[in-house]
C-alpha positions in Angstrom: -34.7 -0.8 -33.1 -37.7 0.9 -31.8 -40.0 -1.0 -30.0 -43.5 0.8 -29.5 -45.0 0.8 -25.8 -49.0 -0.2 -26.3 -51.0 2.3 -24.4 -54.7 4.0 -23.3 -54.4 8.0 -24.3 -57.6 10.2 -24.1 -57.3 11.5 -27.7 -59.0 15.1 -28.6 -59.8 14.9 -32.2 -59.5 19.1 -32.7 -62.4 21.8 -32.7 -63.1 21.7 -29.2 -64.3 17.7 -29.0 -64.1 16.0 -25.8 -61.6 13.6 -25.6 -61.7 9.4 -26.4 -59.5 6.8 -24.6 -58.3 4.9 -27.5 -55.1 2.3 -27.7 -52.0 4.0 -28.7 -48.3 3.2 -29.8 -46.0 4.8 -27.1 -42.7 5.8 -28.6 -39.5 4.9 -27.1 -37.6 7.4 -24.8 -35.0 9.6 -26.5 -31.6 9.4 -24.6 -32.8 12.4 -22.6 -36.1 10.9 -22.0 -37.8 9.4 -19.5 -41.1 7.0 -19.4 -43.9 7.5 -16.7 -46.2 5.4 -15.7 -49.1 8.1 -15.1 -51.2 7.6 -12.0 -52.6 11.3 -11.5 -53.1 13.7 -14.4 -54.9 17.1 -13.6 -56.5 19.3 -16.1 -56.1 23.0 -16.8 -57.9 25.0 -19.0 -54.9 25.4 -21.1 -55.8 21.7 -22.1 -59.6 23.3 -23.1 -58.7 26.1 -24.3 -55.7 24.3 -26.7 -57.9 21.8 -27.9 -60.1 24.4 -29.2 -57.5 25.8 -31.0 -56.0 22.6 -32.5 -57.3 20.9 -35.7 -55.9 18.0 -35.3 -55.8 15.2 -33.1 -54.1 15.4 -30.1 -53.4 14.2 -26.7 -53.1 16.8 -23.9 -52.5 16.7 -20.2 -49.4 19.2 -18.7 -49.8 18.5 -15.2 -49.2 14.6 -14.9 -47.6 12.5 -11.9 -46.3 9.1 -11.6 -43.6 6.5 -11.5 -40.7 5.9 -13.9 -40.8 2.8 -15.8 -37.9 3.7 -18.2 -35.1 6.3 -18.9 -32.9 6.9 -22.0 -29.3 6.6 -22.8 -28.3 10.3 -21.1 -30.9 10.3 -18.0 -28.5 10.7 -14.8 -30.9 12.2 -12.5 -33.5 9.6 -12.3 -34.0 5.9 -12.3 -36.7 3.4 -12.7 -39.3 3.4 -9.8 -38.8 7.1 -8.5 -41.7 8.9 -8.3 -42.0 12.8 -10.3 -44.2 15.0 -11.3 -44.1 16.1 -15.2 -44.2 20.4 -15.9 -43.4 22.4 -18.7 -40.5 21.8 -21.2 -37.3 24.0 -21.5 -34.7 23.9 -23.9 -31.9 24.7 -21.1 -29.4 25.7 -23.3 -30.9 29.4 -24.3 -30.2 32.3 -22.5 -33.3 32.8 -20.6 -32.7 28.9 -19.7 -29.5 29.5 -18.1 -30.4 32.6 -16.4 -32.7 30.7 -14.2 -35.7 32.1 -16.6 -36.9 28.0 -18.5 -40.7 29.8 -18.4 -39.2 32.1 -20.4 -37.2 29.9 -22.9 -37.2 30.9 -26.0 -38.6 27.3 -27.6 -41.4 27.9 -25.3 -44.4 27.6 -27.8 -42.8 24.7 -29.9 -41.8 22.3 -26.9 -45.2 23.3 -24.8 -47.8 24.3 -27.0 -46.4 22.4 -30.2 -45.2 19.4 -29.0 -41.9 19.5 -31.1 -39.7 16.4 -30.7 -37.4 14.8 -33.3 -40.0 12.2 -34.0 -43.1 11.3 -33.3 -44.4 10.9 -29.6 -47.7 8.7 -30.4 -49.5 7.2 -33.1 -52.0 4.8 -33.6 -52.2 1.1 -34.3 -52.3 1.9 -38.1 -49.3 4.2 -38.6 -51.4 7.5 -38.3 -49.0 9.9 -36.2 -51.0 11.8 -33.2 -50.1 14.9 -32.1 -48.1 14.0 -28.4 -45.2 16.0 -26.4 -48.0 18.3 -25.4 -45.5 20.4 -22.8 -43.6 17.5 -23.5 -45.8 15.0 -21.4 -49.2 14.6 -23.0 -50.1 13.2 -19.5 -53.8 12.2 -20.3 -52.4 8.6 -20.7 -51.6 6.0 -19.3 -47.8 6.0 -19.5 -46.3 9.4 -21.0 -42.3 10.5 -22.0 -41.0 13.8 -19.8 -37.4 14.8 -20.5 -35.1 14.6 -18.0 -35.8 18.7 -17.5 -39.2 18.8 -16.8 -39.2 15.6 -14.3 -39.1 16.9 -10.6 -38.9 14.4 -7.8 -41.7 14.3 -5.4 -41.6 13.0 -1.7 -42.4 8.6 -1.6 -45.2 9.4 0.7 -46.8 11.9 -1.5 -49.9 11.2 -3.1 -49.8 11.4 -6.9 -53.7 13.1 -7.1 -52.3 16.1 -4.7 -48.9 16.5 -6.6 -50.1 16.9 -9.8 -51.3 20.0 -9.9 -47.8 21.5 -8.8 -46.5 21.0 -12.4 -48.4 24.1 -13.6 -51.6 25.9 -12.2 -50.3 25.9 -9.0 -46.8 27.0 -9.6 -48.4 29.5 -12.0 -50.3 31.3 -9.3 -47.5 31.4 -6.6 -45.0 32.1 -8.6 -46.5 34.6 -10.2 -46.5 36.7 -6.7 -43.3 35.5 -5.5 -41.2 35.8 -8.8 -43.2 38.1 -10.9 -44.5 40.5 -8.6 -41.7 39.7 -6.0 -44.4 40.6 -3.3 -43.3 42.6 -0.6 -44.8 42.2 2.9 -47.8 45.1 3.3 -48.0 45.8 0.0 -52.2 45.6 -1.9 -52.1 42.4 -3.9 -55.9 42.0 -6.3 -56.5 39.1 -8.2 -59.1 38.6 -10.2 -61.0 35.2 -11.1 -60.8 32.6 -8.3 -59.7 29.6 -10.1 -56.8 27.1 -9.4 -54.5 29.8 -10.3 -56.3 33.0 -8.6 -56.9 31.1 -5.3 -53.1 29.3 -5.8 -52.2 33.1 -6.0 -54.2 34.5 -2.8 -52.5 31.7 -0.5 -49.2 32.8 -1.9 -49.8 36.7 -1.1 -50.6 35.5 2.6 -47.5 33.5 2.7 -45.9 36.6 1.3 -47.7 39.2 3.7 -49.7 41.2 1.1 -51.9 43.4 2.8 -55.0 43.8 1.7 -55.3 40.8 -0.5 -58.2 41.6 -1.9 -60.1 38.7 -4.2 -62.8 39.1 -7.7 -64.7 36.9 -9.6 -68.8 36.7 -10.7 -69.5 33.6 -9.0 -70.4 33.3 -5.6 -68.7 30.2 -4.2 -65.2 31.2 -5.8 -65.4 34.0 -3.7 -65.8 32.0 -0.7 -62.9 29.7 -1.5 -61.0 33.2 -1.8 -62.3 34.2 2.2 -61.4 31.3 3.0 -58.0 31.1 1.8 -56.7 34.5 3.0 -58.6 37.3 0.8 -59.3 40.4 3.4 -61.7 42.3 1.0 -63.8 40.4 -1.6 -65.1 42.4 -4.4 -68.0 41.1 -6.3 -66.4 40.6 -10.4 -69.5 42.7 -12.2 -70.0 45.3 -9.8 -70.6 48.4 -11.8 -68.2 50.4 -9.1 -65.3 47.8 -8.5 -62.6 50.0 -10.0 -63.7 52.6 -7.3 -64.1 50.0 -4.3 -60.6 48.2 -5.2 -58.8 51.9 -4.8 -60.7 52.5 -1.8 -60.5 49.5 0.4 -56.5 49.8 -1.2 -55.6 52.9 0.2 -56.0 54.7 -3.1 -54.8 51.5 -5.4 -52.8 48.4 -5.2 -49.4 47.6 -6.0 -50.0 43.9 -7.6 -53.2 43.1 -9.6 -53.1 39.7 -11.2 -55.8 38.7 -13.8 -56.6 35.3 -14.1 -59.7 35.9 -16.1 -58.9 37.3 -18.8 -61.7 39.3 -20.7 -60.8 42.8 -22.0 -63.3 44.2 -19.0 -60.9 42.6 -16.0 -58.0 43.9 -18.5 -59.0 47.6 -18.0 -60.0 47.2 -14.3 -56.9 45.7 -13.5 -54.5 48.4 -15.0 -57.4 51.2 -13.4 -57.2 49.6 -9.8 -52.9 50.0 -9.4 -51.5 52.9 -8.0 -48.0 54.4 -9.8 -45.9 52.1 -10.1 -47.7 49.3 -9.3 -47.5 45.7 -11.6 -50.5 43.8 -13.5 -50.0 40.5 -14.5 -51.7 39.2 -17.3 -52.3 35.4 -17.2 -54.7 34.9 -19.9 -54.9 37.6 -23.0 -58.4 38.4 -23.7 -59.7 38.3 -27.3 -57.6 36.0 -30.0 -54.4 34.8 -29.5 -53.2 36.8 -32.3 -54.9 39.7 -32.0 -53.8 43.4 -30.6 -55.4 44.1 -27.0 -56.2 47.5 -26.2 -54.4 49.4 -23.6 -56.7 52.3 -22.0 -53.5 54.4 -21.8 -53.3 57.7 -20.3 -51.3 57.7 -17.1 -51.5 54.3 -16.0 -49.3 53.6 -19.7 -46.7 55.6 -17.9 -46.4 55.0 -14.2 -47.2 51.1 -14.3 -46.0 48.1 -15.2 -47.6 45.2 -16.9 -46.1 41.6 -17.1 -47.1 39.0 -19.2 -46.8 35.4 -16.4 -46.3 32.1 -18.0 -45.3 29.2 -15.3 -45.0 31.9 -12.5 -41.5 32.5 -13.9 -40.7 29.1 -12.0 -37.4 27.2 -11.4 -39.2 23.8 -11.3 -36.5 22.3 -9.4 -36.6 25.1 -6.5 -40.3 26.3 -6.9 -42.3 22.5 -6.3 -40.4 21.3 -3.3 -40.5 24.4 -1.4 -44.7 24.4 -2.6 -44.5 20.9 -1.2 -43.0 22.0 2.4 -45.6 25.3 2.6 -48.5 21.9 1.6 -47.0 20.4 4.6 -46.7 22.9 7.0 -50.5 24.0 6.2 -50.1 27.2 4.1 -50.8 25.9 0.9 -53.8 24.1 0.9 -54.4 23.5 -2.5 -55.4 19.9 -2.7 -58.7 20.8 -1.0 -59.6 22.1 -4.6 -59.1 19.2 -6.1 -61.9 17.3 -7.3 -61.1 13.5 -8.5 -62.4 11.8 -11.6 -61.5 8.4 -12.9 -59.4 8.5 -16.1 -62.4 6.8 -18.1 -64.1 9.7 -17.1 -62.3 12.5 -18.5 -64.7 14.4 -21.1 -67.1 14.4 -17.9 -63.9 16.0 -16.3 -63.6 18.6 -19.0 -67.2 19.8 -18.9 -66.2 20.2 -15.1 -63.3 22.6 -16.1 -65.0 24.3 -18.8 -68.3 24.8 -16.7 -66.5 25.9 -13.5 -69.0 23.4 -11.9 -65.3 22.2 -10.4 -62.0 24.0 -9.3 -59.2 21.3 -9.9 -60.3 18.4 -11.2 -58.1 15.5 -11.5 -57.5 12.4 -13.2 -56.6 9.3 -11.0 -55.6 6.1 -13.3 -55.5 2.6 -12.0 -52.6 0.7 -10.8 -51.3 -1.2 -13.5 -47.9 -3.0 -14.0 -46.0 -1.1 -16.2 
């Protein structure tokens, strides 16, 4: 028999509206499932930019941390009380999953972005089913399921506000140069927009050794985050000559230009600023989701390469604990991004995000017994 857990989940009722904490009906775990109790949940504008999209009601939240309070049948890797972070979901069983690729699997969209499961996650107090499983977490909650594959273990002494970003933004942007690009020491890294991601990014090319990092975006403080962090050259975002000053202060281009904003204009500049052979990655597509993005062709189509990142083409399991030993050591200072917010106050969060008044924002949820 299954026996519904009562719970608080910020609901997004579709079109963009901000999310309500109402009381929800938890399901049960699934034998490969485990139940957290959430006590950090940060937000990403995948969560804004989703419930945009959606047009139904939904709860979000990909990048939650917290304590298990119940595994199913299968679970062999984790018990009640251990502490994890939730990240994406991977089927592990297609061939990108065994090849050490899970960003990459090829049930990407319907376990992340859909939510599949073989019943329903969440619904209310009346029998109305809520769209949950969101990356298979739908961490804005107070308790959430994670499978068993998306659950990495985090260090007892860890706080849950600082590891939660690790399950995506974070991994996103270091991966992204240590396992996309697979930086080489020396070599011109250029990212543009100086989010989570972007500055996640510019910490990882000093750990790698790229040299010039050089940093972009239109708004002034971002690009002080991005001196501070290890940028050599900043380069203001809407400077009618940036294509020209990137190539210059590059040596005549870069090899790795990463666009974390997103807009058909960083697009172009992107693929103009790399010299042959060099990589873009493209975080964000600009325009629709479905629609075709123009390519300025010419040369660049030929002598570069361009790599679409999702997840920083992470192996969870490898990827967060080494992030958490280069936190320790002091050359990943992330959590100084982070800005915390009470769960209760999470559409005051998301105008945060969506504003950019805020770089991380994160929710922190009371201690409650499980």
């Amino acid at each position: 028999m299954i026996v519904p857990r009562e719970i608080q989940a910020a609901v997004s009722a579709g079109n963009g509206a901000l999310p309500v904490i109402e009381s929800l009906l938890l399901d049960d775990p699934l034998p490969d499932e485990l139940v957290i109790a959430v006590r950090a949940a940060a937000i990403c504008h995948t969560d804004i930019g989703i419930s945009v999209w959606s047009e139904t009601p939904r709860v979000f939240g990909h990048e939650g941390a917290g304590i298990v309070v119940a595994i199913g049948s299968d679970v062999s890797r984790f018990q009640i009380g251990d502490r994890v972070i939730a990240t994406f979901g991977s089927c592990g069983q297609c061939r990108n999953c065994k090849d050490d690729h899970p960003a990459y699997c090829f049930d990407n969209i319907a376990l992340n972005i859909e939510g599949q499961r073989s019943r329903a996650a969440l619904m209310r107090p009346d029998g109305t089913e809520i769209g949950g499983a969101f990356f298979q977490q739908s961490s804005f909650a107070t308790h959430a399921l994670v499978t068993e594959r998306n659950a990495v273990a985090i260090p007892d002494d860890m706080d849950f506000a600082t590891a939660a970003p690790l399950g995506c933004g974070i991994q996103t942007g270091v991966g992204a140069v240590l396992n996309n690009f697979a930086a080489e020491a020396g070599r011109p890294l250029l990212v543009i927009g100086c989010g989570a991601v972007g500055l996640s990014a510019i910490m990882a090319g000093k750990i790698a050794g790229c040299s010039p990092i050089i940093a972009s975006d239109i708004q002034a403080d971002r690009l002080h985050h991005a001196d501070k962090y290890g940028a050599d050259i900043l380069v203001q975002g809407d400077d009618p000559d940036f294509v020209a000053k990137v190539r210059e202060a590059s040596g005549g281009g870069v090899s790795y230009a990463l666009d974390a904003a997103g807009s058909q204009a960083t697009f172009e500049a992107g693929i103009a600023c790399l010299h042959p052979g060099g990589n873009f990655g493209v975080l964000t597509i600009p325009g629709g989701f479905e629609d075709p993005v123009p390519h300025p062709g010419g040369l660049s189509f030929m002598t570069t390469t361009m790599t679409g990142i999702i997840e920083g083409d992470s192996v969870p399991d490898r990827l967060i604990p080494w992030m958490i030993e280069q936190h320790r050591a002091g050359n990943l200072p992330y959590d100084e991004l982070i800005t915390r917010y009470p769960f209760e106050e999470i559409a005051t969060a998301f105008e945060a995000q969506r504003s950019g008044a805020v770089i991380k924002p994160v929710l922190i949820f009371e201690e409650i017994s499980p």
